[in-house]
N, C-alpha and C positions, 0 to 999 in steps of 0.2 A: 504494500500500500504506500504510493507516495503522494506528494505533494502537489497534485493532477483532481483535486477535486472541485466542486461547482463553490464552493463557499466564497462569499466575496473577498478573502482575502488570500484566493488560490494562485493570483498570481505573483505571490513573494517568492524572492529566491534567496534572500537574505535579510535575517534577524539577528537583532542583538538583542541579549536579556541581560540587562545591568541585573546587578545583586538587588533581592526585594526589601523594601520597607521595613519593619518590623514593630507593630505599634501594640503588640500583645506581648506578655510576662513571659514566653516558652522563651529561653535563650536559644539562639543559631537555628531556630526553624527555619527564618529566610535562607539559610544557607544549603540546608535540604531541600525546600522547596525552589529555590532557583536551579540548583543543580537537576533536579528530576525537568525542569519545563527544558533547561538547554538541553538534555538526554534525546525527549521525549522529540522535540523539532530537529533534531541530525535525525535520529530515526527515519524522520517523515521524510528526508531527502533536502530539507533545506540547509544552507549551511549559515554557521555562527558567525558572526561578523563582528565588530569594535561598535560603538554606537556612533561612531562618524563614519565608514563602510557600508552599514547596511539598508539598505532599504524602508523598514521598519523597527521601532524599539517597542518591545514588550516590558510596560513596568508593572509591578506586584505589590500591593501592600497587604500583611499579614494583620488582617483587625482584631480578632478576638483567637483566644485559643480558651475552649473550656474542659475539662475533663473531671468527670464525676463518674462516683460510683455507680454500676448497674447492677451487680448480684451482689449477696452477702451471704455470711454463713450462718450457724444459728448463735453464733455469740456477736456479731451485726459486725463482724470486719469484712472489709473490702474483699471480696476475690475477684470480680471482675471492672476493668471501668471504662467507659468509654469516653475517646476524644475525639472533638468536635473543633474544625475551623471554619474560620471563614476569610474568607481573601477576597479584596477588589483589584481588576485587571484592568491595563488601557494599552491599546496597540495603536499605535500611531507611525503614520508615512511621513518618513525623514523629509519626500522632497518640498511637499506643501504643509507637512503641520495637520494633515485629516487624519481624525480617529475612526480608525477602518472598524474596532471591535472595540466593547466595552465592555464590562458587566461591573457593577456593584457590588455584590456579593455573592460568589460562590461559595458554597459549603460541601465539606464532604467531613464524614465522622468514620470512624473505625474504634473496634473494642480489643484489649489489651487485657493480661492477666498481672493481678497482684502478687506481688510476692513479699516475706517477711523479710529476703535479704533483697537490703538496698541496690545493690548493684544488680542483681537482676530484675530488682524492679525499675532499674533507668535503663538498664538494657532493655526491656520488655515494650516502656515508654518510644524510647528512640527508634524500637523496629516498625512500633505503629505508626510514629510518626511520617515514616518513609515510605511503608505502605501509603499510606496517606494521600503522602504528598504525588509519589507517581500514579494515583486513581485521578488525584485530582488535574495533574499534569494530560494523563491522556485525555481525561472528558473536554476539557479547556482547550487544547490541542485540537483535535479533532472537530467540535464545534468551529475555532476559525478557520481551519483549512478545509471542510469538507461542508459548511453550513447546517450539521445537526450536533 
């Protein structure tokens, strides 16, 4: 599958994705989530450019990150929890300044397992997170280059 679909913004051949925003408590999420959206557009066939290169800039702001508990045990500690983001996008054409795609708020959640040791419970955090962030990269993705 490349970079060959109807979506109005099918005919880019080069994007820059500066590092995203980060305006939520999760530290280096933007770092996750930009590296999965640059993945996710080489994948597609378009190639990564400097933001004076390319055609269009993809910027990302990370707004909220929440994560709560969803199961418990019978003494009410955490086993499972889920985490929920939400991200505003803007794609804009380098040569006139038009914002080819928008969106306000994307979300996408995923559930993660507690654990009593710390480090597997940041391990546990940070897998979801990256799950996460490449569900969210490809739906995002794929909505500008192919129009759904």
């Amino acid at each position: 599958m490349g970079a060959t679909g109807s979506g109005a913004c099918a005919e880019l051949r080069t994007v820059s994705v500066p590092l995203f925003a980060n305006e939520s408590l999760e530290p280096r999420l933007e770092d996750v989530l930009t590296q999965a959206f640059r993945d996710r557009f080489s994948a597609s066939g378009l190639k990564l450019g400097s933001a004076d290169a390319a055609e269009a800039v993809l910027r990302g702001t990370v707004r909220s990150v929440v994560v709560t508990p969803v199961a418990v045990n019978e003494d009410f500690l955490a086993m499972e929890y889920m985490a929920h983001v939400a991200v505003s996008f803007s794609l804009q054409r380098k040569s006139d300044g038009k914002v080819l795609w928008r969106a306000d708020r994307v979300e996408e959640e995923t559930r993660f397992y507690a654990s009593s040791d710390a480090l597997l419970f940041r391990d546990n955090r940070e897998e979801a997170l990256l799950r996460l962030s490449r569900k969210m990269s490809d739906r995002v993705v794929d909505q500008i280059l192919f129009g759904f």
